[in-house]
N, C-alpha and C positions, 0 to 999 in steps of 0.2 A: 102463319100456321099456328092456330092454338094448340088441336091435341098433336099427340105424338102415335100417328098410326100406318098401315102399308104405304100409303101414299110419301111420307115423311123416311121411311127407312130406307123406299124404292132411291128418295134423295141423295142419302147416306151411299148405297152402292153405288152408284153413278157417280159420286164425288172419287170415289177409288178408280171407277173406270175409265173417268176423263184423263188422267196420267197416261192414255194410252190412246184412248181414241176420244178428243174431245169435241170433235164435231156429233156423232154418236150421242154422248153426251146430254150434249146443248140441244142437240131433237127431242132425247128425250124427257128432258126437261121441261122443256116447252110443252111437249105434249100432256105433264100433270099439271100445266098451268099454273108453273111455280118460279121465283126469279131466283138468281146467283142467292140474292141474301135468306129466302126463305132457305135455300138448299146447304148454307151456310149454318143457320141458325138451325136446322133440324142436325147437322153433322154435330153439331156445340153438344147439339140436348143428347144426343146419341153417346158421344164420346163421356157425356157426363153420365147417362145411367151407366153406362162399362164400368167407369172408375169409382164411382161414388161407395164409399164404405158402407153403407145401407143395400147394399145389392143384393137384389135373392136368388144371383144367378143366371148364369145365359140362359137356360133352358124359360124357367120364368119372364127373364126378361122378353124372349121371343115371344112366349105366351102372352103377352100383355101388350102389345105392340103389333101382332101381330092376328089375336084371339084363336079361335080352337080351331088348328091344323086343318084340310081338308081331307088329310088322309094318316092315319098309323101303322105302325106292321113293327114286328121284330125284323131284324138282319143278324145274318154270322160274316164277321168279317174276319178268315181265317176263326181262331178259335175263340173272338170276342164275341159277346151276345152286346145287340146294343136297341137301340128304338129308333125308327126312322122316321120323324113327323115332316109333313110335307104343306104347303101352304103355296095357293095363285099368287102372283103379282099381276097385277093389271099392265103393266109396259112389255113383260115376255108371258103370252096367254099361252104359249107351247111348253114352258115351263114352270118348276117349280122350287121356290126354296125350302133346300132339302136342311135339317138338324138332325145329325147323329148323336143321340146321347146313350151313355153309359146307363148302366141298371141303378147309380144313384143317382144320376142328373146331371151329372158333369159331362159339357159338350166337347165331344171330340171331333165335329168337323162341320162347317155349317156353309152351304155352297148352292149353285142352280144346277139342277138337272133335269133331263126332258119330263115334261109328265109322262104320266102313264097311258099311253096309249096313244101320244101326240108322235108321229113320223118325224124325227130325226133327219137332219141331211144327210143327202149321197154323199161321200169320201173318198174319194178315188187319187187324190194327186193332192198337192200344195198349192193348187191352184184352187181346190174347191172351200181351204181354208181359209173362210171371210171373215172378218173380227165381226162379233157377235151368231155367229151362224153357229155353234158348236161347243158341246160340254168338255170336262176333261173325259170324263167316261168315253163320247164318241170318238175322240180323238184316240185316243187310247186305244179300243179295240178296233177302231179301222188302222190304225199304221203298229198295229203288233209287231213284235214286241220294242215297247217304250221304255225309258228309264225315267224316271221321276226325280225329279233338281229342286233344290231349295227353291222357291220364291225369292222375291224380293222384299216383300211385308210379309205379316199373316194372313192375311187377305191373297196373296197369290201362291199360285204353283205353276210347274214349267214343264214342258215334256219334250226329253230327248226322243229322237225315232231318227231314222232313215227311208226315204219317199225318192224314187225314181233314181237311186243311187246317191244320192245324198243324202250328209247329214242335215237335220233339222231342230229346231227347237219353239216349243209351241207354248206362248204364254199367258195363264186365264187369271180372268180379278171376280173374287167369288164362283168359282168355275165356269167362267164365261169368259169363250177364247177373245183376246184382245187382238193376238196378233204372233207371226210368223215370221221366222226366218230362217233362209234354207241355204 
């Protein structure tokens, strides 16, 4: 893999989401026609722009890796104003990787959510919760009201709820649900 672009960072997610579901994974890997080590050597170059003291920043770094957004808008989240840039991936063509950034550019949350205007799955039970089928957002507002749980990296988040009288907890890598337990 010479450059470092959507194809290479789709890499990068998928390395987090194999921790959970790696068959998943390994399809879709396959599918950009990439091996273990290309997907290795794109996580390297990845993990090295994050760190590198020459960094102009997540928001930049997305830009450049990713090029110009398919979509912008403000959002209020509660009493934040912030910028929502949204951008395809070719592996989930239902959604999108969403950057929430602040009015200076510092990223406050960078995750998948359905595109706009792409139908969402039905939600009705723990049964209809498939790893990969579901954002946190859908999660969320189908099993209202949720409580929101640390993660286990920065990359993930977890959702308490209760579904057919029991307790549950629902947990996504880049907001894409991995996986359930109830």
């Amino acid at each position: 893999m010479t450059s470092f672009g959507p194809a290479a960072f789709q890499l990068v997610l998928l390395r987090r989401m194999a921790d959970f579901q790696p068959d998943l994974a390994d399809e879709a890997r396959r599918l950009l026609g990439a091996s273990l080590a290309d997907q290795r050597e794109a996580n390297k170059r990845w993990q090295a722009m994050v760190r590198s003291p020459r960094s102009r920043g997540a928001l930049a770094r997305y830009r450049s890796v990713l090029g110009l957004p398919e979509s912008t808008g403000h959002r209020a989240i509660g009493d934040l104003e912030c910028e929502a840039l949204l951008w395809p991936l070719p592996l989930w063509p239902d959604l999108r990787f969403e950057v929430l950034a602040a009015p200076d550019g510092a990223v406050w949350n960078e995750w998948l959510v359905r595109a706009p205007g792409a139908r969402g799955p039905v939600l009705e039970s723990p049964d209809d919760l498939l790893p990969w089928s579901a954002t946190v957002d859908e999660v969320a507002r189908a099993f209202a009201p949720v409580r929101p749980m640390e993660g286990t990296a920065p990359t993930r988040w977890r959702l308490a709820f209760t579904a057919q009288g029991r307790p549950c907890v629902a947990e996504f890598t880049y907001g894409l649900l991995q996986r359930v337990g109830c």
